[in-house]
C-alpha positions as a Markdown table, in Angstrom:
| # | Residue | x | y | z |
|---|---|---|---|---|
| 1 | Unk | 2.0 | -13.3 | -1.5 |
| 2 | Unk | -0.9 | -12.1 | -3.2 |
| 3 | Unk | -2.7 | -8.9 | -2.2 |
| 4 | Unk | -5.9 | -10.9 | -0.9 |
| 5 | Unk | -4.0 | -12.9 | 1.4 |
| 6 | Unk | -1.9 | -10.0 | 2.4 |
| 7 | Unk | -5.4 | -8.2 | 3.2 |
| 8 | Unk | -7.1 | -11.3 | 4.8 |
| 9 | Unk | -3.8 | -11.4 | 7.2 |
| 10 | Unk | -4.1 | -8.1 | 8.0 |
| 11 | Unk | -7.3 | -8.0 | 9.0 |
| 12 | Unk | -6.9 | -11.5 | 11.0 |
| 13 | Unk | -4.0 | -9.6 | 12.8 |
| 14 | Unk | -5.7 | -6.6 | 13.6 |
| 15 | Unk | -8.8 | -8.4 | 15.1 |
| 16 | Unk | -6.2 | -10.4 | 17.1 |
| 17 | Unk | -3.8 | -7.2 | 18.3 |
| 18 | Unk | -6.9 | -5.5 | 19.0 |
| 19 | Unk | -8.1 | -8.3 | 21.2 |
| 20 | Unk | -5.0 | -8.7 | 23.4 |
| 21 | Unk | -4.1 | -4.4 | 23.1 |
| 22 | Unk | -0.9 | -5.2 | 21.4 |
| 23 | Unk | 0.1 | -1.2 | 20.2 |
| 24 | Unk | 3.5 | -2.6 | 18.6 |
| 25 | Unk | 1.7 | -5.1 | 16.2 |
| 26 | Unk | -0.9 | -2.4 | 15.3 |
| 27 | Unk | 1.6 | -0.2 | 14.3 |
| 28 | Unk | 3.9 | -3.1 | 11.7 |
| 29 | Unk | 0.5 | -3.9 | 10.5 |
| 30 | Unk | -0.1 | -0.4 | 9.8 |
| 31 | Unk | 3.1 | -0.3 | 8.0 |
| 32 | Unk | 2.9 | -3.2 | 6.3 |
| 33 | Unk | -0.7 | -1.7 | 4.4 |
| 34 | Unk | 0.8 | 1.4 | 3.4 |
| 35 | Unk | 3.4 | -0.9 | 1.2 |
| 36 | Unk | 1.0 | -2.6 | 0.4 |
| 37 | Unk | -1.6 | 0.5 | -0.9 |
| 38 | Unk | 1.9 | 2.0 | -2.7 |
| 39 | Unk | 2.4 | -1.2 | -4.7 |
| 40 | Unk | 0.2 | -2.2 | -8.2 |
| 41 | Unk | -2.3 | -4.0 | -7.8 |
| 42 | Unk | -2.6 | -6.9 | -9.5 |
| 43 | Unk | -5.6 | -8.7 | -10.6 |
| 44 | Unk | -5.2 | -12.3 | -9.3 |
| 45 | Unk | -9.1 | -12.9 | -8.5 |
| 46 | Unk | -9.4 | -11.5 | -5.1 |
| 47 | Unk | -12.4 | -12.9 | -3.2 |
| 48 | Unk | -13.7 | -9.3 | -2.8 |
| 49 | Unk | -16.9 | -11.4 | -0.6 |
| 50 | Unk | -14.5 | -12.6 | 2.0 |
| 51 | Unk | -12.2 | -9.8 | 2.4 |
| 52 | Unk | -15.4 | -7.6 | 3.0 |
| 53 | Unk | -16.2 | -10.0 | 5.2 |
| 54 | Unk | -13.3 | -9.8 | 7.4 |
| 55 | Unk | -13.2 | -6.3 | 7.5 |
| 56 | Unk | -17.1 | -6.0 | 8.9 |
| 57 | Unk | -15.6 | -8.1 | 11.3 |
| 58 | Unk | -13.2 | -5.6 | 12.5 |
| 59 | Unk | -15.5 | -3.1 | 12.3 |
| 60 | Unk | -17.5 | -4.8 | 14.8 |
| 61 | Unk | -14.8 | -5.2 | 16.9 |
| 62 | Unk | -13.9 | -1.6 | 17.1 |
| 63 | Unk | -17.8 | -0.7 | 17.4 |
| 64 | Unk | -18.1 | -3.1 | 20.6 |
| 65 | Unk | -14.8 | -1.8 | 21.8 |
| 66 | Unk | -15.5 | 1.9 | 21.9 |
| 67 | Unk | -17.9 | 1.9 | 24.9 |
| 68 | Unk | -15.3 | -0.1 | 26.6 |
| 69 | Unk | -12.6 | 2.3 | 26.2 |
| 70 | Unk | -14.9 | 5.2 | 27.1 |
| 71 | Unk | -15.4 | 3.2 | 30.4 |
| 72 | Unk | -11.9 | 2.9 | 30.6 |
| 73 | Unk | -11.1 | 6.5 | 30.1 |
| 74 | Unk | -13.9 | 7.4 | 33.1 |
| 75 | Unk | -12.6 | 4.8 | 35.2 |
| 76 | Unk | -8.9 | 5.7 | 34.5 |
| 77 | Unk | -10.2 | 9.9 | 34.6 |
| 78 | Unk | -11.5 | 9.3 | 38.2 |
| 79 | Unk | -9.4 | 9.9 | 41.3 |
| 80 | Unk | -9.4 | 6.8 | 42.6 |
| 81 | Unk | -6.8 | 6.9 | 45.4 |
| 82 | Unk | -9.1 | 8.1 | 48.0 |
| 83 | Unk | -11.1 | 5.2 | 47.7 |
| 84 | Unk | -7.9 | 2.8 | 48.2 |
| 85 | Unk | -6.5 | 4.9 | 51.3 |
| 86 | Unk | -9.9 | 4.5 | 53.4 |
């Protein structure tokens, strides 16, 4: 596999672990680019526009997600079993 369609996959996987929170794929993916960034690249004509692409993509995701994880972490912060036991 080439090293544009190894990043194009990545980045398609991330934006898809991300969506459904799955830690265990974020973490082979995560492997699976530090092979990849230890190998020699090769230059097979990588579509630098659409890997850019896909990784503004991601970036959006994790922008949009941050104020959803800080609402998380205050919901999550809160002591919420008083408001259950009334």
């Amino acid at each position: 596999m080439g090293i544009k369609q190894a990043l194009c996959n990545a980045l398609d996987e991330t934006v898809h672990a991300l969506a459904i929170l799955d830690l265990d794929t974020l973490q082979a993916i995560e492997r699976q680019m530090t092979t990849l960034a230890q190998t020699e690249p090769v230059a097979d004509g990588l579509d630098i526009d659409s890997i850019l692409a896909k990784k503004r993509v991601l970036e959006l995701v994790l922008y949009h997600s941050e104020s959803n994880l800080n609402a998380l972490r205050r919901l999550y912060g809160r002591n919420t079993r008083d408001l259950w036991e009334r």
